[in-house]
N, C-alpha and C positions, 0 to 999 in steps of 0.2 A: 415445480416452479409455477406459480398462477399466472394466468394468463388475463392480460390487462381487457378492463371490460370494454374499452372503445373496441375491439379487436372482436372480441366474445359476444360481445352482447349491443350491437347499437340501438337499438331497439326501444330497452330497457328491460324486455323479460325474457325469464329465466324459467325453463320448465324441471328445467334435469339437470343434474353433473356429477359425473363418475370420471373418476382419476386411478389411472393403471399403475398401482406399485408395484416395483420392482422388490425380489425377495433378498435381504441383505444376509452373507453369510459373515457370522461375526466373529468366525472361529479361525485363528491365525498360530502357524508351528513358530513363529517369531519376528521376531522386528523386522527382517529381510528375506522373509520366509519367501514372496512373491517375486524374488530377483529373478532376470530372464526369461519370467513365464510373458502367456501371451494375453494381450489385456482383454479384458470380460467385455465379453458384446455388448452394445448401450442397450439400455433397457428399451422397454416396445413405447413409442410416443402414446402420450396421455390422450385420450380422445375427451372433448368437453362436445355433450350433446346443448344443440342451443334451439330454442323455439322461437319464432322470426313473426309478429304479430301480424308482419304484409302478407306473408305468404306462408305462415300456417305449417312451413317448412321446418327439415332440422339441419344445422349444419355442424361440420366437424371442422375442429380447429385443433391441429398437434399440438402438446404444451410440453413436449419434452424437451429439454435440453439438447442443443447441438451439440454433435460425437466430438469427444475432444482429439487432435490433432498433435499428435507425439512423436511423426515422422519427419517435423520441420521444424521451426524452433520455438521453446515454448515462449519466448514473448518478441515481439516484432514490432518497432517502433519505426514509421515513417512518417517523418517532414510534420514533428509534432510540435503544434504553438497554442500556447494558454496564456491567457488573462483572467486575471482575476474580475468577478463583475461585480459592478456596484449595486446601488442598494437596488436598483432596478429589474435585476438578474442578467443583467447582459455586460458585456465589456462596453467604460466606458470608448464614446468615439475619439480616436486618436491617441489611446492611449498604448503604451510598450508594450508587449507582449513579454510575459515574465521566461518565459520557455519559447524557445525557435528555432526551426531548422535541426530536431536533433533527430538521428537516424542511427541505429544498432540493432543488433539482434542477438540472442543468448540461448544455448541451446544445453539439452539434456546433462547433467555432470557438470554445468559451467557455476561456476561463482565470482562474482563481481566485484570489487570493491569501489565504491561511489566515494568522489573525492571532490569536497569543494570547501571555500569559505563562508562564514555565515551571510546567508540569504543568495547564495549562488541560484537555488533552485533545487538545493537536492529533493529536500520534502517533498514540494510540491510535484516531483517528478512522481517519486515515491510511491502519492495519494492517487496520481494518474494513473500510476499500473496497478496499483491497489484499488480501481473501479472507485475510490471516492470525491473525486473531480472526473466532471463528462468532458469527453471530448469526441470528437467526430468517430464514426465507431472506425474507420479504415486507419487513422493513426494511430491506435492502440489493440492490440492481438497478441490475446493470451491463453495459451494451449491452442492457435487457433479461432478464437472466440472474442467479441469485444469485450475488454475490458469491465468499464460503466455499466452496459447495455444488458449482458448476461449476467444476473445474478444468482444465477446458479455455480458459477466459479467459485466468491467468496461465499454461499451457504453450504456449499458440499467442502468447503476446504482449502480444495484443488489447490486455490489462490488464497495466499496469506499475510497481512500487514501487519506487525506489532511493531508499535510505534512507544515513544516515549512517554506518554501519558498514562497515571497510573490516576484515574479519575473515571467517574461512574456522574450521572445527573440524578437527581432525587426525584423520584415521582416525577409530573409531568413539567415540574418549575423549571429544568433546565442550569439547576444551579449544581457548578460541580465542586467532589466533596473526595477525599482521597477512601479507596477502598482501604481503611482500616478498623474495620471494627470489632468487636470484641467476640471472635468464631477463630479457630483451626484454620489454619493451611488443607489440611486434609479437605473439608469442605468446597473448597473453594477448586480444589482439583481434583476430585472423583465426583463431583457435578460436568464438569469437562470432560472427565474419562471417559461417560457415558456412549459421549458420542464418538469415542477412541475405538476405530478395531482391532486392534494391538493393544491384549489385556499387559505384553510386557511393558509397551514403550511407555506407558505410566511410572513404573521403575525404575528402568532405564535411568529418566530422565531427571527422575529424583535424587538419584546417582550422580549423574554427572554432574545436573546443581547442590550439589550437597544440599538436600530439600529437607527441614523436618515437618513430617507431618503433622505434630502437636505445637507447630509456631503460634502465636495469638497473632493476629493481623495488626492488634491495633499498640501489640508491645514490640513488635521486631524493627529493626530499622530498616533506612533506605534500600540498601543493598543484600538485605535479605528478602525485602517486600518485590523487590527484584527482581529476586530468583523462582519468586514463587509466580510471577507473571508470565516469565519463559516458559518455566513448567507448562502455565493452562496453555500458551499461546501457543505452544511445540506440540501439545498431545495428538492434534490430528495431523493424521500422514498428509503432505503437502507436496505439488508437483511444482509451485512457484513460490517464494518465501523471499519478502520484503523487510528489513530490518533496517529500523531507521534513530540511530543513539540508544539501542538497546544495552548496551554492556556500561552505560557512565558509571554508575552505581555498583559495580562490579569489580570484584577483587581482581591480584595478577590469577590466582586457580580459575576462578569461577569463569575469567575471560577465555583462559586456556581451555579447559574443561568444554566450553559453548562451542569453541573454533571448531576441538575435537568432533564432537556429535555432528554441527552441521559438515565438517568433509565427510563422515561418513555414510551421511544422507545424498549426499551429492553421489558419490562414490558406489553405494547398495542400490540407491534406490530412483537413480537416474532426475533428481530433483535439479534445480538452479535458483538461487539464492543471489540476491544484492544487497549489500550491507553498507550502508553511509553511518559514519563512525568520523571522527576527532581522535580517538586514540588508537595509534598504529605498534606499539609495542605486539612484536613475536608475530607480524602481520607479512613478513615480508615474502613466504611462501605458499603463504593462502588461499589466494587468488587465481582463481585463472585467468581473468583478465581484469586491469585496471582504469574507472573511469573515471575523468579529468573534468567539473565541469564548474564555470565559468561565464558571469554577466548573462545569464539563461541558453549558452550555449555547450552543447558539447566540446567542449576543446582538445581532447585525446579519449580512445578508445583500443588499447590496446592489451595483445596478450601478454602475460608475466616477463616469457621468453624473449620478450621484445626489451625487457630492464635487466641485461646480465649482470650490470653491476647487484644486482638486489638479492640474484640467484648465487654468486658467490659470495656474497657481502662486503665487498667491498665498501656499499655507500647502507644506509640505514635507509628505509620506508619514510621516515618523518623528514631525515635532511632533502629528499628528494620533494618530496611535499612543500616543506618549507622555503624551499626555489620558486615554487609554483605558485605560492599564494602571495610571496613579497614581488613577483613580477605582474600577479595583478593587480594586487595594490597600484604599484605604479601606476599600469595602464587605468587604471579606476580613476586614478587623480586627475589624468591629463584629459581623460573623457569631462570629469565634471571642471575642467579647469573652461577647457574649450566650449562649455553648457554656457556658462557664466559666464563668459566673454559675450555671447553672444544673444543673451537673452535681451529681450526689450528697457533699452534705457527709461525713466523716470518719466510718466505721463503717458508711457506707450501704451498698447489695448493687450491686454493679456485675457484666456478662456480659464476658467478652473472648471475642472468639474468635480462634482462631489463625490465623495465615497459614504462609507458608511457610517456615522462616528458614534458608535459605540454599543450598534446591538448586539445581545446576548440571548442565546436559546431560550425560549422559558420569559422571556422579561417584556414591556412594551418600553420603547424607547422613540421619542420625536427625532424625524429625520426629516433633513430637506430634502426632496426631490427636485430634477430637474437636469438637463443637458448642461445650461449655464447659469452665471451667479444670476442674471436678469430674468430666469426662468425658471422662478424657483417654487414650490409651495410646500406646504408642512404638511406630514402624512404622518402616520401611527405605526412602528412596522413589531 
């Protein structure tokens, strides 16, 4: 993991740099081959030598990754709140906080299921443990490690997001374009495999998603372009694994089939998984614990054990759900009934501030800047 040059180098010069690799054994008796053994000592910290032009000096700066932390839980959320920020990079002032107050913890074998209505917060929750939204490094800990901050989590693996987007950007334009063009399946995931230590779990997994490797990307359809995502997204071994509307597209097997592999990743190989999903068909014992979340708040965090109705089946995963999202409905109406009640009558002084409207990676698009509408000017972003 390189090590940022404000840190390394203030200076501005650079005499030397030698980076200590660790030797990678590639060689695995099977997908579960390493169950119960004891985990490999962190490799020896990277030494970066730096030449100091004040003082002619050299200094040594660690660049190795913090040892990851598997005795407690691998992810730890305390008193976490996000805002989205505008075009400025920062949260506007005075605006809600999308995400507040939420606190849980998940530990080795657990799996989650993330339950909300559209625009609850799941995603964005999601993106948070997934290092792709920053937030203060003490509200997000994972294996031990921040989040955002350490990005050696998601480049070794460790930490995993596969999200619903089946989209790539074109060169540097930023314009996205669906991955399907006229190549093999097989391509697509023995470029993946490479960095797989487990020559089986490529099979495996092909297996489970019933994968053909002679698919054309750009003739198969939704839900087989799908399958082949899971595939690359699965192939490295994963200690935290994010799943965010991965199965829409997915048949009742292919759903079944997915459930199957990741209990038994949980189960072999001491991983923890949260999966925000809409569709609860055959869900009802999957879980080890279920999360309830609502207007950007945690609302229930419980374990399965806790819904006996669900364990002997009495009540269905979806009618219990279906309670849950028609009671906030309500509660959603009567919040915005009482907004509107008491917003500023006609002639009053109201703030807006502005957001972004409507940049895109890759594109230049005119935006106002500015705290308020009287404080505003045109900028290029």
């Amino acid at each position: 993991m390189p090590v940022p040059v404000s840190v390394t180098n203030p200076g501005g010069s650079v005499s030397h740099a030698s980076h200590a690799v660790a030797p990678v054994d590639s060689s695995s008796a099977g997908l579960f081959a390493n169950l119960g053994s004891a985990a490999p000592p962190p490799p020896p910290s990277a030494v970066v030598a730096i030449s100091s032009p004040e003082t002619n000096t050299q200094q040594h700066v660690a660049s190795a990754p913090a040892p990851m932390n598997e005795a407690g839980p691998l992810i730890k959320v305390t008193d976490l709140a996000y805002t989205y920020p505008d075009i400025s990079g920062q949260p506007p002032p005075g605006a809600k906080p999308l995400i507040k107050g939420m606190n849980f913890e998940l530990h080795a074998g657990e799996r989650a299921l993330l339950i909300g209505a559209n625009g609850a917060g799941k995603t964005t929750l999601l993106k948070i443990l997934g290092g792709k939204l920053m937030v203060p490094q003490h509200m997000v800990q994972v294996l031990g490690r921040p989040a955002f901050h350490d990005t050696g989590l998601t480049t070794s693996g460790l930490l995993n997001y596969v999200g619903g987007n089946w989209q790539r950007e074109v060169a540097f334009a930023g314009f996205d374009c669906a991955l399907g063009g006229d190549f093999p399946a097989s391509r697509m995931i023995d470029n993946a495999a490479r960095e797989c230590a487990d020559p089986s779990r490529k099979q495996r997994l092909m297996e489970a998603l019933d994968v053909n490797p002679d698919w054309r990307m750009h003739q198969v359809s939704d839900g087989q372009r799908r399958r082949v995502q899971l595939v690359v997204g699965l192939l490295r071994e994963f200690k935290v694994l994010l799943l965010d509307e991965i199965t829409v597209d997915l048949d009742v097997l292919g759903r079944a089939s997915l459930m199957r592999f990741l209990t038994e990743e949980c189960r072999n190989r001491g991983a923890c998984i949260i999966y925000a999903t809409h569709i609860f068909d055959g869900l009802e014992r999957w879980p080890s614990h279920i999360m309830y979340v609502a207007r950007g708040e945690l609302q229930s965090f419980n374990r399965l054990k806790d819904y006996p109705h669900l364990i002997d089946g009495s009540q269905t995963l979806v009618r219990m759900v279906d309670g849950w999202l028609r009671e906030n409905r309500r509660i959603e109406k009567e919040i915005k009934a009482k907004e509107l009640k008491e917003a500023p009558k006609e002639g009053g002084k109201e703030e807006y501030y502005l957001r972004n409207n409507g940049w895109a990676g890759g594109r230049l698009a005119a935006s106002i800047a500015g705290d308020k509408m009287d404080d505003k000017k045109l900028t290029l972003v």
